[in-house]
C-alpha positions in Angstrom: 3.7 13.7 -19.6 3.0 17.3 -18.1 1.6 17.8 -15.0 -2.3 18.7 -15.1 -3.4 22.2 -13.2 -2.9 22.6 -9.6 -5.5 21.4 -7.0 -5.9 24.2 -4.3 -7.2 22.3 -0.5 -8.1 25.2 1.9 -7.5 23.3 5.4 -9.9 25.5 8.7 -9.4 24.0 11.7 -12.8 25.8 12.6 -14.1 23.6 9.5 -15.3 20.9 11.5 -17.6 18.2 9.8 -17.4 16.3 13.7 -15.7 13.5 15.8 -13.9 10.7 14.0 -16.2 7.7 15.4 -13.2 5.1 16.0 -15.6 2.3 15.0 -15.6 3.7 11.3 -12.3 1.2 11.2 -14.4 -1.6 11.3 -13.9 -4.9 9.7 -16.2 -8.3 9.4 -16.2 -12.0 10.5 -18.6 -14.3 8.8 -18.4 -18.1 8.8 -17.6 -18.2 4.9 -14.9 -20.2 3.4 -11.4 -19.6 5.6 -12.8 -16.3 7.5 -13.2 -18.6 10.4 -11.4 -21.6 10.3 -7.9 -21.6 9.1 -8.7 -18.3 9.0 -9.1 -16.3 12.8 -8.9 -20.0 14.1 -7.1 -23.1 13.9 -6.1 -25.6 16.9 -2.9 -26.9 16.6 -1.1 -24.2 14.3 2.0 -23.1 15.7 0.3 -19.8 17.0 -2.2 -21.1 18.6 -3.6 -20.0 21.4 -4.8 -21.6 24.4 -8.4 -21.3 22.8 -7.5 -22.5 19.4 -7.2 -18.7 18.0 -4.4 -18.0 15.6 -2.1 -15.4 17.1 -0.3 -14.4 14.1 -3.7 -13.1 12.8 -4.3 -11.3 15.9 -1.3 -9.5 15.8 -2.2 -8.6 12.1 -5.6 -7.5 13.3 -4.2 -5.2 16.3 -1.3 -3.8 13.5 -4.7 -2.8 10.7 -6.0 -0.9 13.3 -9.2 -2.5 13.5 -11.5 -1.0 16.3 -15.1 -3.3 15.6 -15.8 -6.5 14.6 -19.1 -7.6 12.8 -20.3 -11.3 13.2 -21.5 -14.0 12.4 -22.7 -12.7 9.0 -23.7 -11.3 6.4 -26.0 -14.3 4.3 -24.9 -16.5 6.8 -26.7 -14.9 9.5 -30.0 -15.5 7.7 -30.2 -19.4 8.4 -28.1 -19.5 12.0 -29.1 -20.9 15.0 -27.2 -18.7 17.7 -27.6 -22.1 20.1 -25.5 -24.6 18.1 -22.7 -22.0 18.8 -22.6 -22.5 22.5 -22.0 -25.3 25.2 -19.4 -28.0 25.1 -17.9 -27.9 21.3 -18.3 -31.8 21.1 -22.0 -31.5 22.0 -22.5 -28.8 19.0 -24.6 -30.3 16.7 -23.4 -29.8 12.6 -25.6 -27.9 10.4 -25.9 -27.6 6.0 -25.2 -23.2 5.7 -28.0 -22.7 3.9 -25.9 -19.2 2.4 -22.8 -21.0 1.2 -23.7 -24.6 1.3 -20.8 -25.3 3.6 -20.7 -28.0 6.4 -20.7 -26.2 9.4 -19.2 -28.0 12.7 -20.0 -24.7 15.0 -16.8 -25.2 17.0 -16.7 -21.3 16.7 -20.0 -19.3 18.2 -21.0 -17.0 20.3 -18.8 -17.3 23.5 -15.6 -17.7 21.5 -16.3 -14.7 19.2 -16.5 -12.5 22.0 -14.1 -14.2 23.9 -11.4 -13.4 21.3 -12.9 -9.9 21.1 -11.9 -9.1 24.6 -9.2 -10.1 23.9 -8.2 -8.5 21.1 -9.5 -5.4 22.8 -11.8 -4.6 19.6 -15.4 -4.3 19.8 -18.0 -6.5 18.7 -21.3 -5.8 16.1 -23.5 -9.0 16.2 -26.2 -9.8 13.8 -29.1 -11.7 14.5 -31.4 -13.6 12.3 -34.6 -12.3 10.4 -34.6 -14.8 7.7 -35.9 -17.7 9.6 -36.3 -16.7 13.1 -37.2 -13.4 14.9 -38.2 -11.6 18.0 -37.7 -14.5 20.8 -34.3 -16.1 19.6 -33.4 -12.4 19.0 -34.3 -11.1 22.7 -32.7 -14.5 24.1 -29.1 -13.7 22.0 -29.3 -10.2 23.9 -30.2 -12.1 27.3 -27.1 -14.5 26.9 -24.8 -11.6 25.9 -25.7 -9.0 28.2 -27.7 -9.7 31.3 -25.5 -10.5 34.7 -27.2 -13.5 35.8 -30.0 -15.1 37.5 -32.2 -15.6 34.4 -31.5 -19.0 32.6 -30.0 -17.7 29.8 -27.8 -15.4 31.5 -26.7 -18.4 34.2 -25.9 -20.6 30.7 -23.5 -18.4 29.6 -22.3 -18.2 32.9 -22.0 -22.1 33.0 -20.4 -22.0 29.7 -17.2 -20.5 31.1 -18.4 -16.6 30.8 -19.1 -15.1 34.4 -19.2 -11.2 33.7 -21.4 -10.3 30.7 -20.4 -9.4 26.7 -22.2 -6.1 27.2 -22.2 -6.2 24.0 -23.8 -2.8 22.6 -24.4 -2.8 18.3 -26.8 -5.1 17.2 -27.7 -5.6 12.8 -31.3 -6.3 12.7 -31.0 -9.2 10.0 -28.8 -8.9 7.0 -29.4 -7.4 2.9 -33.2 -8.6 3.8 -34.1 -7.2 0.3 -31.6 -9.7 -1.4 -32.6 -12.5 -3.9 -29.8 -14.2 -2.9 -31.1 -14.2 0.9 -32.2 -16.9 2.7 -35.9 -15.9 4.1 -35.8 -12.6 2.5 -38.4 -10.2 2.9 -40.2 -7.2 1.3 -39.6 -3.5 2.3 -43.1 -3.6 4.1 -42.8 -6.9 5.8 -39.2 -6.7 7.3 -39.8 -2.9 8.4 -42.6 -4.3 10.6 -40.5 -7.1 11.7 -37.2 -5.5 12.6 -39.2 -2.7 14.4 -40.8 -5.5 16.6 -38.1 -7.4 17.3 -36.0 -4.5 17.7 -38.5 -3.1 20.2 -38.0 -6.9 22.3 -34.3 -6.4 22.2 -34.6 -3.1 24.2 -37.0 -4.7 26.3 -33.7 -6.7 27.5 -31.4 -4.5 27.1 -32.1 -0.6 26.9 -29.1 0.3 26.3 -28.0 -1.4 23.3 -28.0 0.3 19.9 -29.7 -1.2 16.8 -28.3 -1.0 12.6 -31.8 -1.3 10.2 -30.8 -2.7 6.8 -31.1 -0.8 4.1 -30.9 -1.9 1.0 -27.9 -4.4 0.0 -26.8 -1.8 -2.9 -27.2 1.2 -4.8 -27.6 -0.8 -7.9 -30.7 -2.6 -6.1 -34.5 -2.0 -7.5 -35.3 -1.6 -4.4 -32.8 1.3 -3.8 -34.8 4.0 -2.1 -38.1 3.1 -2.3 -36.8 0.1 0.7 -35.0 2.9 2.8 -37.8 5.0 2.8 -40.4 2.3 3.8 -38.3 0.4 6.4 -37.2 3.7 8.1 -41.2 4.5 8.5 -41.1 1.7 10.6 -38.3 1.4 12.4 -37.0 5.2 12.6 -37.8 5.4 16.2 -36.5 2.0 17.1 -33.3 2.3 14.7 -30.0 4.4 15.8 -28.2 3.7 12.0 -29.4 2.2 8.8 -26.9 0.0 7.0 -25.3 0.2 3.5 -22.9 -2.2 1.5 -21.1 -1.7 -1.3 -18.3 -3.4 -3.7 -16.2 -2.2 -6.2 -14.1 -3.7 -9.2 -12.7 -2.6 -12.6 -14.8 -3.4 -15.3 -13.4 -4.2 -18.6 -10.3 -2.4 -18.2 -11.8 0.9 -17.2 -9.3 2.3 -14.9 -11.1 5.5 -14.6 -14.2 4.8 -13.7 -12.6 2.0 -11.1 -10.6 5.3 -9.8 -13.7 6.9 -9.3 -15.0 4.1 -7.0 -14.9 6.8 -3.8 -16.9 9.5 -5.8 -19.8 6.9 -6.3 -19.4 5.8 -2.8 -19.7 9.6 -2.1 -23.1 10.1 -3.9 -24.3 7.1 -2.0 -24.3 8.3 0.9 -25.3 11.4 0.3 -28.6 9.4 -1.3 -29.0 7.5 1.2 -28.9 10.5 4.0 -31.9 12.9 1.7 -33.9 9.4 2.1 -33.5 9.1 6.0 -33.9 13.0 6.5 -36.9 12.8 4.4 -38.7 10.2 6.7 -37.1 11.8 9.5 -39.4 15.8 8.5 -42.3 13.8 7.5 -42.5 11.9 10.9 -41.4 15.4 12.7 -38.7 14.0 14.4 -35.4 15.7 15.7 -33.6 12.6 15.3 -31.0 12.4 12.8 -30.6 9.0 11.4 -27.2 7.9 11.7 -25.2 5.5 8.8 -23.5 2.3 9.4 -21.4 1.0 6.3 -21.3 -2.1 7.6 -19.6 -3.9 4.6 -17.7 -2.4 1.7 -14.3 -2.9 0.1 -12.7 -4.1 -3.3 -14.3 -7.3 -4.9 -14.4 -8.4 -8.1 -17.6 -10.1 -8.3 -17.7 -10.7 -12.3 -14.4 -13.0 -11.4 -15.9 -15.2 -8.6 -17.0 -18.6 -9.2 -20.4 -18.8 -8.2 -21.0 -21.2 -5.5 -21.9 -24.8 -6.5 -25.6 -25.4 -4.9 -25.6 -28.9 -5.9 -22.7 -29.7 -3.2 -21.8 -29.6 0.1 -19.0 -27.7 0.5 -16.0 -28.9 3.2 -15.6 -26.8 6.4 -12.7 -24.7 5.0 -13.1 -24.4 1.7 -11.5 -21.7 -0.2 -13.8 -19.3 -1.1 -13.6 -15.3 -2.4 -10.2 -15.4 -1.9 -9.3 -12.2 -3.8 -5.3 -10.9 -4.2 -5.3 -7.2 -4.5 -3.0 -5.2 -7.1 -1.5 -1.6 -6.5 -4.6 -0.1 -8.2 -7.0 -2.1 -5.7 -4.9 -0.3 -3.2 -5.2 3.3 -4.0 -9.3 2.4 -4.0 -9.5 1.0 -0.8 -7.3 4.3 0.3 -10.0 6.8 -1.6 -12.9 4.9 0.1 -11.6 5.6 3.2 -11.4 9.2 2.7 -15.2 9.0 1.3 -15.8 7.8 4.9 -14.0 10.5 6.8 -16.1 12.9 4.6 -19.2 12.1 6.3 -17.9 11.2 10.1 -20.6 13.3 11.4 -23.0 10.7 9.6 -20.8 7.4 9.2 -20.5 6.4 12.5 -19.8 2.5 11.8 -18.3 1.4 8.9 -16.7 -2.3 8.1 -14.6 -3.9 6.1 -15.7 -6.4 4.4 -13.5 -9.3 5.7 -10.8 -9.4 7.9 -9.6 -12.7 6.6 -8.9 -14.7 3.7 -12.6 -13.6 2.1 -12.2 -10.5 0.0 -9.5 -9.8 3.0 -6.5 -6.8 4.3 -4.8 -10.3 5.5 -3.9 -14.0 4.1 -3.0 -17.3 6.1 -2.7 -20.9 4.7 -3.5 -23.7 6.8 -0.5 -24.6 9.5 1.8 -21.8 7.8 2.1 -18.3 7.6 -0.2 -15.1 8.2 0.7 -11.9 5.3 -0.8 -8.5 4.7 -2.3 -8.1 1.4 -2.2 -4.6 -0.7 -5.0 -3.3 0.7 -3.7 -3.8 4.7 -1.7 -0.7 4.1 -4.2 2.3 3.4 -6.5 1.1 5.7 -3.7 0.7 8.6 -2.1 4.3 7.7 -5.3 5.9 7.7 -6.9 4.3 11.1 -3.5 5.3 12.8 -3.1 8.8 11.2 -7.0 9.7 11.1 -7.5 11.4 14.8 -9.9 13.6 16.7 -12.3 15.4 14.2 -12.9 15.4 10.7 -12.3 19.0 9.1 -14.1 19.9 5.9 -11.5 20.6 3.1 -12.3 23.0 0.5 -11.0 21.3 -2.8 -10.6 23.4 -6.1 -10.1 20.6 -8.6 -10.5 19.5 -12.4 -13.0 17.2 -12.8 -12.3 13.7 -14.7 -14.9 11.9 -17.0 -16.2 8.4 -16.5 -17.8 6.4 -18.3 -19.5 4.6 -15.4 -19.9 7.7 -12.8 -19.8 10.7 -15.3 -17.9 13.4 -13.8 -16.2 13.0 -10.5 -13.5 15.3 -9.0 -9.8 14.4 -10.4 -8.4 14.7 -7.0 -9.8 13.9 -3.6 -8.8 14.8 0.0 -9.8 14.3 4.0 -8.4 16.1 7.0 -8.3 15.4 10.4 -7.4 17.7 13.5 -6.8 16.6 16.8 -5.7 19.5 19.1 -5.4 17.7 22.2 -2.5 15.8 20.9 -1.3 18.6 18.1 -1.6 16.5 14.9 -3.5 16.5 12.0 -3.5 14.5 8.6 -4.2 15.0 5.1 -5.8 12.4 2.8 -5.4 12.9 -0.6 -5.9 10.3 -4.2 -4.7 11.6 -7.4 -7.3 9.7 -9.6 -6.0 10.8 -12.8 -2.9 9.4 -15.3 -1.2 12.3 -14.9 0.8 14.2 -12.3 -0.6 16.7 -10.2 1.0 19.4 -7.4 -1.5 19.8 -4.7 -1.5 23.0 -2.8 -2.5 23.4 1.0 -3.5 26.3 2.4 -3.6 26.4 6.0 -2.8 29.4 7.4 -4.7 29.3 10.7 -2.7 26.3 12.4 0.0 27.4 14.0 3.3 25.7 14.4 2.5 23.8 11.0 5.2 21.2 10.5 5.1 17.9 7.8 6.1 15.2 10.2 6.2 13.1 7.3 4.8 11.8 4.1 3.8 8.5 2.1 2.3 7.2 -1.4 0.7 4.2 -2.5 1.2 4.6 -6.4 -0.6 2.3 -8.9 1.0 0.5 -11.8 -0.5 -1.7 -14.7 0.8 -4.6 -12.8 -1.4 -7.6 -11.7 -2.0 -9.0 -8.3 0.0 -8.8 -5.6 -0.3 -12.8 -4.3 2.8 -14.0 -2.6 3.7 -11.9 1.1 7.2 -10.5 -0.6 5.2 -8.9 -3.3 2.2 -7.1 -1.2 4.7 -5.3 0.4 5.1 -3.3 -2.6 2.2 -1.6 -1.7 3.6 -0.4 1.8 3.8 3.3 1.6 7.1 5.0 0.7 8.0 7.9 1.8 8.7 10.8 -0.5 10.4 14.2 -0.9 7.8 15.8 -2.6 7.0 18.1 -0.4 7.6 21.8 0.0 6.3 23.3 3.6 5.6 26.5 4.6 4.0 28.6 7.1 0.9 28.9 5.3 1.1 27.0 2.4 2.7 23.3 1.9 2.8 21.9 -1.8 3.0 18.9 -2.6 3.2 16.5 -5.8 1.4 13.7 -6.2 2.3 10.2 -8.6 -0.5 9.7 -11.3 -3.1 7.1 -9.7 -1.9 7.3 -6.0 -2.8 7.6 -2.3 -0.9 10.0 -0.1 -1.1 10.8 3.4 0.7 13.4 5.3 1.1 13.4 9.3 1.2 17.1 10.2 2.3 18.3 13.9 0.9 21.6 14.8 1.0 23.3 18.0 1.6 27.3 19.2 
């Protein structure tokens, strides 16, 4: 098969789109099926810590890279009483989870969350409920979390083993409020109004935290637009970010359009930004909104069971537990480079979980702890992807889809960091052919490939045991001709690449 024109990637370090915000490399803790138990925690397995956390998943955690958590939801969020999740465990009362129909003991909350937070050295995003609560259980959360002491909330957490405050500073007003699927779900109109109130209380506690508005849960909503537009006339003032989520899968075989999963993640956002700048002229403010992805990754929803809402489903239960393939891999990768793309927008982003649920890492009850496919891309890219975020210029073919139309057929981000002398290059083939990628970069000096790795897809299925994910660790190639000005470099049909560059005088 002969290689397809090359793609030409003009690399300026004066081409700055701005800082890499660290808490783009986000993930997401709900209490659905394993995320939680058997999942981040589980007394009595042979890695337990003194607090019942898994330490084998830690270690995974700190290994991906992850610099944010989000918690406790997500749908479960919408139903939660943030009180059941704190005091002595045995005391907690057990609760129906009105989002997954799952028994819900509440041995995990609040003060073990962030507990295991600090500990992990990763910081925490909680969401609080706008589905069946609002403002006062809302300002209370913040009181508990953040205030010193001497109020009665503050002096409870205090009591409850947690003398020096959370401080804890990102805060989702509610969760996909425009969903069917959501438990007190609200109109465009109605949870603008609410989130800006509540919001407004939250601040009232704590001036210094930072609120996410939802937007709406998708781009295929009804609602898309029209619910940005009217929630950010309420709450643009009160909001630092507005929130999007998004999922991708194959469909029906179509490997191209699946491949083009970052270019429709691309258009998103840019979508989403002309709505929030729009509000932003009309209400003559010099505030730019800021985005927080706060759940995306690979899911393939047509192949999940939907859940059974005539049981009650076991603390535990297996549920979402997607095994990723090579393919999923090289997505994952390409999303990630949509992200860097828009740093100077994207501040948060998370990936949806961390966990067992639609997850970078595995663990069965008592046993072992694995990385699946997708750990990989998101770990080489959160260690390679430093200091700012350069705008590439990229002349390349386009591709046809059937479900995007035409995207580019190769994509690429670029990060400098001068304090340390590195940069990286991002780059997806998204074609079935081989391409040779040429870099021009002739203003950093001292240019020098440090190294270079693929992901490369194949028509193989999914990657479920530990001993095969590792196929999709990143091998490093030969395919690479520097220069002083100009590197080249080839890249597989259907593959993630990243290349560590030192540069220097």
């Amino acid at each position: 098969m002969p290689n397809q024109a090359p793609v030409t990637i003009t690399l300026d370090p004066h081409l700055r789109l701005g800082t890499i915000d660290r808490r783009i490399f986000g993930s997401f803790v709900e209490h659905l099926g394993r995320a939680v138990y058997t999942g981040i925690y589980e007394p009595g397995h042979p890695t337990a810590d003194a607090y019942g956390f898994r330490r084998d998943v830690a270690e995974l955690a700190t290994e991906l890279g992850v610099t944010l958590l989000r918690y406790p939801g997500g749908n479960f969020v919408s139903s939660y009483r943030w009180e059941d999740g704190i005091g002595p465990v045995a005391e907690r009362p057990r609760r129906l989870d009105l989002a997954w129909r799952t028994l819900e003991s509440n041995r995990v909350g609040t003060d073990e969350f962030l507990s295991w937070c600090r500990r992990l050295g990763v910081e925490p995003m909680m969401a609080v409920n706008l589905g069946t609560r609002g403002i006062e259980a809302a300002a209370d959360l913040v009181e508990y979390c953040n205030i010193p002491g001497g109020t009665t909330l503050s002096d409870r957490r205090r009591s409850n083993g947690s003398p020096e405050p959370y401080g804890v500073r990102l805060w989702c007003l509610g969760n996909e409020m425009d969903g069917p699927w959501q438990v007190g779900r609200r109109d465009a109109d109605e949870y603008g109004r609410l989130a800006a109130r509540v919001g407004h209380a939250m601040r009232r506690v704590d001036p210094t935290i930072e609120l996410v508005a939802c937007g709406s849960s998708g781009r295929q909503m009804p609602t898309f637009g029209a619910w940005e537009r009217t929630v950010l006339e309420h709450t643009y003032e009160v909001a630092d970010y507005l929130s999007l989520h998004a999922y991708y899968e194959e469909h029906d075989g179509d490997r191209a359009s699946f491949l083009g999963s970052g270019a429709a993640m691309d258009r998103f956002i840019a979508d989403v930004i002309a709505t929030a700048d729009s509000v932003g002229a009309r209400l003559g403010s010099p505030k730019r909104m800021k985005l927080s992805f706060d759940e995306w990754n690979v899911w393939y929803m047509s192949e999940t069971t939907p859940v059974d809402t005539s049981a009650i489903l076991p603390e535990g239960s297996r549920l979402f537990e997607d095994r990723y393939r090579l393919l999923d891999a090289v997505v994952v990768g390409d999303l990630l480079i949509t992200l860097l793309n828009h740093a100077d927008r994207v501040r948060v982003a998370c990936l949806a979980q961390l966990v067992n649920v639609i997850a970078p890492i595995a663990t069965e009850p008592g046993g072992d702890a694995w990385r699946l496919a997708t750990f990989y891309p998101f770990a080489h890219t959160a260690r390679a992807a430093r200091g700012t975020a350069l705008r590439p210029v990229v002349e390349t073919p386009t591709l046809e889809t059937a479900r995007h139309g035409e995207v580019p057929a190769t994509s690429c981000a670029a990060t400098y960091d001068p304090d340390e002398g590195t940069a990286a290059v991002f780059l997806v083939n998204r074609t079935d052919r081989p391409v040779t990628a040429r870099l021009r970069h002739p203003d950093f000096p001292g240019w020098t490939v440090a190294g270079c790795a693929s992901i490369v897809a194949d028509h193989g299925g999914k990657l479920v045991t530990a001993e095969a994910a590792r196929a999709a660790e990143p091998v490093e190639h030969r395919n690479v001709r520097p220069g002083a000005a100009q590197t080249e470099v080839d890249l597989a049909p259907e593959s993630w690449t990243v290349l560590r560059i030192r540069v220097g005088e």
